[in-house]
N, C-alpha and C positions, 0 to 999 in steps of 0.2 A: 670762131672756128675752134671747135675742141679738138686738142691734139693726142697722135695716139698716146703717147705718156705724160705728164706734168713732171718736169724735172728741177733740178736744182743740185749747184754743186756744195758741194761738203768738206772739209781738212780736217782729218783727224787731229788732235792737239795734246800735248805733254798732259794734260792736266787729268786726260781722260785714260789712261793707261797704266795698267796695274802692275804687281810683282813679275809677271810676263813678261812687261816692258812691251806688252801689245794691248790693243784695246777689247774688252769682253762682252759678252750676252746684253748684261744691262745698259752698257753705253748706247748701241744698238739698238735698244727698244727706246729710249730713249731719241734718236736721230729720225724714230719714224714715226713717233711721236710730234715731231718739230715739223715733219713733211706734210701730218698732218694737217698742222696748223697755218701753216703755210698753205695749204692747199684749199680752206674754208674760206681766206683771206681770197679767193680767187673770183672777180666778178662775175666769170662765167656759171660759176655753180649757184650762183643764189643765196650762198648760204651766211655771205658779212652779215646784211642788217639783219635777218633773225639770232644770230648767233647774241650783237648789239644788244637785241631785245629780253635774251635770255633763252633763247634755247643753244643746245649744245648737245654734243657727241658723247655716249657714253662708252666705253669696251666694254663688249661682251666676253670677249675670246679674243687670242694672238695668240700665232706660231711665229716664232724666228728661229731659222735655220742658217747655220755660220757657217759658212765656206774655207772662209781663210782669216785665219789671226793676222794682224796688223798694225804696225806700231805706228807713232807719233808723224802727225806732217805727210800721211797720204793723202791725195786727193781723191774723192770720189763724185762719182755720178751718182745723185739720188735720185730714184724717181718711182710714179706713183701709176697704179693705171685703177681706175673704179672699174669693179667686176659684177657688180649686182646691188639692186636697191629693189624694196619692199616697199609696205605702208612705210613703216618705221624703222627699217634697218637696211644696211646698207655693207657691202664686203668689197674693200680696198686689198691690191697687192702692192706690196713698196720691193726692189730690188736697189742696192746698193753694189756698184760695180768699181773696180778700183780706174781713173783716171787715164791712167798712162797706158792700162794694158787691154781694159773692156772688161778683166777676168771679172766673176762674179765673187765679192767679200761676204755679201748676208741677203739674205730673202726673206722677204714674212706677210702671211696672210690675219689680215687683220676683222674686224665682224662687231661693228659698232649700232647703236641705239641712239637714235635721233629721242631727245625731251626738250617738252617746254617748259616753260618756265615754271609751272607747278609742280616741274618733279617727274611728271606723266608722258605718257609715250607719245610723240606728235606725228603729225603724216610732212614726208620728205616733200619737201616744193616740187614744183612736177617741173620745174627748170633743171634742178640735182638730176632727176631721173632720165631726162633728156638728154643731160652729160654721158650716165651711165651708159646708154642705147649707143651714142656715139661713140663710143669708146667699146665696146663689145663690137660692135658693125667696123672698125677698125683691126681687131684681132678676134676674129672668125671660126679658128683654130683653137681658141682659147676661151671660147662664149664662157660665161656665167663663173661661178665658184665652184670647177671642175678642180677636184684632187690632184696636187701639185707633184709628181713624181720626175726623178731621172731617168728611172727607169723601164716607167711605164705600167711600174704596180703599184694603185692609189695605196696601199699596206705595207708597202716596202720600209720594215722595223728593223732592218738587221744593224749589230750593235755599231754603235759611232767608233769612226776609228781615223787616226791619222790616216794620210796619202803619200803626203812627202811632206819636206822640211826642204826648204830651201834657205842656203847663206847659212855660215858657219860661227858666223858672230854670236857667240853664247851668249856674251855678256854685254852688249850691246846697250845702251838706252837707247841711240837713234838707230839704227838699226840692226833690231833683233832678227832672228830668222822668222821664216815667213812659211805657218804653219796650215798646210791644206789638207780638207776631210774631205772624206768620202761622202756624196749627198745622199742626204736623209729625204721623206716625204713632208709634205706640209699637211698633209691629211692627219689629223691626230686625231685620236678620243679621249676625252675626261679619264682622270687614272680613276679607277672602281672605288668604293667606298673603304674610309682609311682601316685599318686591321687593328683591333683591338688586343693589346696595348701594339702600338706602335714601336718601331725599332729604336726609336730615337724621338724625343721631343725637347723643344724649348720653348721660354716663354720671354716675352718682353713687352713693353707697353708704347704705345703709338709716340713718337715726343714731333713737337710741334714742326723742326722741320721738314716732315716725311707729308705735309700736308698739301695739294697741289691749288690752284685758284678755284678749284670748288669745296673748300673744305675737306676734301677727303684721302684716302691714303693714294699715291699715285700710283695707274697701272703698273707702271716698269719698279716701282720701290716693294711690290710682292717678290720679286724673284729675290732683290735683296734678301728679303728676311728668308727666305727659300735657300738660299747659297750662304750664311748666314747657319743657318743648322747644319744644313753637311760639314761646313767646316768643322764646326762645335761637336757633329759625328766622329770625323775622324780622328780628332785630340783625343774625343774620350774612351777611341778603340774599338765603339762599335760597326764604322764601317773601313774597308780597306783604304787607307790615304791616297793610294796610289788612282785610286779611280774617285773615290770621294772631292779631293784636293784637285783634279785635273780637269783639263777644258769642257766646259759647258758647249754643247756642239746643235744641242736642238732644246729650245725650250716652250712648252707648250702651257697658256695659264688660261683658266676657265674663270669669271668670276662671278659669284651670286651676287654676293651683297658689298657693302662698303666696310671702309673703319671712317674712326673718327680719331683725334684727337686726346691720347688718354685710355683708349681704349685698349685692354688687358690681354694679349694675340697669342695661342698657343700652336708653334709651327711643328706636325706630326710626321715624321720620315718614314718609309718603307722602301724595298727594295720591288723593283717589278718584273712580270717578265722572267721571273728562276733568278738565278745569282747573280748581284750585284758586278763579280767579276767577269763575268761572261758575259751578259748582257747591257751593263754599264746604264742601266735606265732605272730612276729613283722617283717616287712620287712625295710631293709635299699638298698636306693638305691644313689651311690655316685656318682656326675656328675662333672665337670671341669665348671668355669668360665658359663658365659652364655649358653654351651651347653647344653639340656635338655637332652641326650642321655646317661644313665648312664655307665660310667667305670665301675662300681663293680656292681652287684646287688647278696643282702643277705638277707638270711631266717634265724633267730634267735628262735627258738625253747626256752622258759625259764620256771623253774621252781620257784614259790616262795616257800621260805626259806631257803636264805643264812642268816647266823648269823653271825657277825663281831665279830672276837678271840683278834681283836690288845688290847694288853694292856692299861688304859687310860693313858693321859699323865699329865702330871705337872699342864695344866692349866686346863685340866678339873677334879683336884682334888681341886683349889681353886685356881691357879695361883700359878707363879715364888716367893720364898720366897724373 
C-alpha cells in the first residue's frame, strides 16, 4: 500500500546552525537530500537493488522555499510525496513542517535523472511509476508537477520579505526568535545568461571534501559556493550588506554538468529583476576554467535582516588578557 506521503521525523541539531543561531537554506537541501535517500531505500519503490547494482538519481533542478527560520532541537515532520515520472525522470515534492505546531518550516520541488551504471540515462522500473500513479490518484487536486503557488499565480516573484518575528530573545543560542516569510512560488526559471563582466566574481578550486559518493561536487554544496560570493560581495562593497548578508528565503539551482575534485570554479554574481534592494533576487552562475558555459546556475531569493546571535569573543571585548 503506497501511502499518500512517505514521512519521517527529523531534530534539528546545534551543529547545524549558524551566526543566526537558526538553521539555513543549505541545511535544508541537505535534509531532503537524506529524505531522498531514505526514500530509495524504500521496498515499495523498486528502486534498492538497482541502485545496489549501480544506478542512481542524479539532480537536475531544486527549489527550496523557506517559511520560517528555526533554531537548534526542533522537531520536524518530513515528508515526501512523488509527483511525476518519465522514461527517465522523475519530480519529487519534500515539505518539512515544524512538529508541535503543523506550521510549514521549507518546501522544495525537486526533478531528478534516473542513470545506470554507464553514466547514461536509464528507464525508471515500471514498479517506481506505479508508486507515482498511486500517489497522484491520492492527491487529485494536486496531479502532476503543477506550479507550486500560495497564491494562486504560478509567477508570483514579488521580493522576499519578512512576515513577523516572533520571541524576543536576540541573543539566544537555544532559542532565537522564530523568523517567518512571506511565501514565494516554487515555479522558477533558470536566471538568463550571466552579464558580461559580471558584478561580482570569485574563484576557488573543488578540495576533496566538497566531494559526495559519486565523485562529484554535491548538489546542496553549489549554493555554498553561491552564498560564499555574496558574502565576499558585500565585504568588498559591491553589493549592499544588508540584503547581500541577509536570509536566503528562496533558492533555485539548475545544473548542467558536474565538478570534480581539483577542479578550478569561477562563481559570477549579478543582480536580477532591477535593484538588488528592491527586489532582493541575485543570480550566481558557476563555470569551470575558461569555459563560459555555466555547471550550476542559481536564483538566490534574500531577505534582509538577519541578525548575528554569536556571542562576542575575547578580543573584541578588549583583547587576550
Amino acid at each position: 500500500m503506497i501511502p499518500p506521503w512517505f514521512e519521517l521525523p527529523l531534530t534539528t541539531r546545534g551543529t547545524e546552525i549558524d551566526p543566526t543561531a537558526t538553521v539555513g537554506m543549505r541545511v535544508f537541501l541537505r535534509y531532503c537530500e537524506h529524505l531522498r535517500w531514505t526514500l530509495m531505500r524504500d521496498e515499495a519503490l523498486g528502486l534498492a537493488s538497482l541502485v545496489e547494482a549501480g544506478h542512481f538519481f542524479v539532480v537536475r533542478s531544486q527549489t527550496l522555499e523557506l517559511r520560517q527560520r528555526v533554531g537548534q532541537g526542533t522537531p520536524l515532520s518530513a515528508r515526501t510525496r512523488l509527483e511525476s515520472a518519465g522514461r527517465s525522470t522523475s519530480s519529487v515534492l519534500h515539505e518539512l513542517r515544524d512538529a508541535t505546531d503543523g506550521s510549514l518550516v521549507a518546501r522544495a520541488r525537486v526533478l531528478g535523472v534516473w542513470l545506470g551504471p554507464d553514466r547514461q540515462l536509464a528507464r525508471l522500473p515500471e514498479v517506481y511509476k506505479s508508486a507515482v500513479r498511486a500517489q497522484i490518484a491520492q492527491h487529485p487536486d494536486l496531479a502532476g508537477p503543477a506550479p507550486l503557488s500560495a497564491h494562486g499565480d504560478p509567477r508570483d516573484d514579488r521580493p522576499a520579505a519578512i512576515a513577523r518575528v516572533q520571541g524576543d530573545r536576540l541573543s539566544s543560542f537555544f532559542t532565537p526568535p522564530r523568523v517567518a516569510f512571506h511565501p514565494l512560488s516554487l515555479a522558477v526559471d533558470a536566471p538568463p545568461a550571466p552579464p558580461s563582466p559580471p558584478v561580482f566574481s570569485h574563484e576557488l578550486v573543488v578540495p576533496p571534501r566538497d566531494l559526495d559518493v559519486f565523485s562529484h561536487v554535491n548538489a546542496a554544496t553549489w549554493l555554498a559556493y553561491a552564498d560564499d560570493a555574496r558574502h565576499l560581495a558585500a565585504e568588498a562593497g559591491v553589493l549592499d550588506p544588508a540584503v547581500a548578508r541577509g536570509y536566503c528565503v528562496r533558492a533555485a539551482l539548475f545544473y548542467a554538468r558536474e565538478a570534480a575534485c581539483h577542479d578550478r570554479l569561477r562563481v559570477s554574481l549579478a543582480e536580477l529583476d532591477g535593484p538588488l534592494a528592491t527586489h532582493h533576487a541575485l543570480g550566481a552562475w558557476i563555470t569551470r576554467g575558461d569555459d563560459p558555459q555555466p555547471l550550476c546556475a542559481l536564483r538566490l531569493d534574500l531577505a534582509p535582516g538577519a541578525r548575528t546571535v554569536t556571542a562576542p569573543t575575547l578580543e573584541r571585548q578588549g583583547g587576550l588578557p
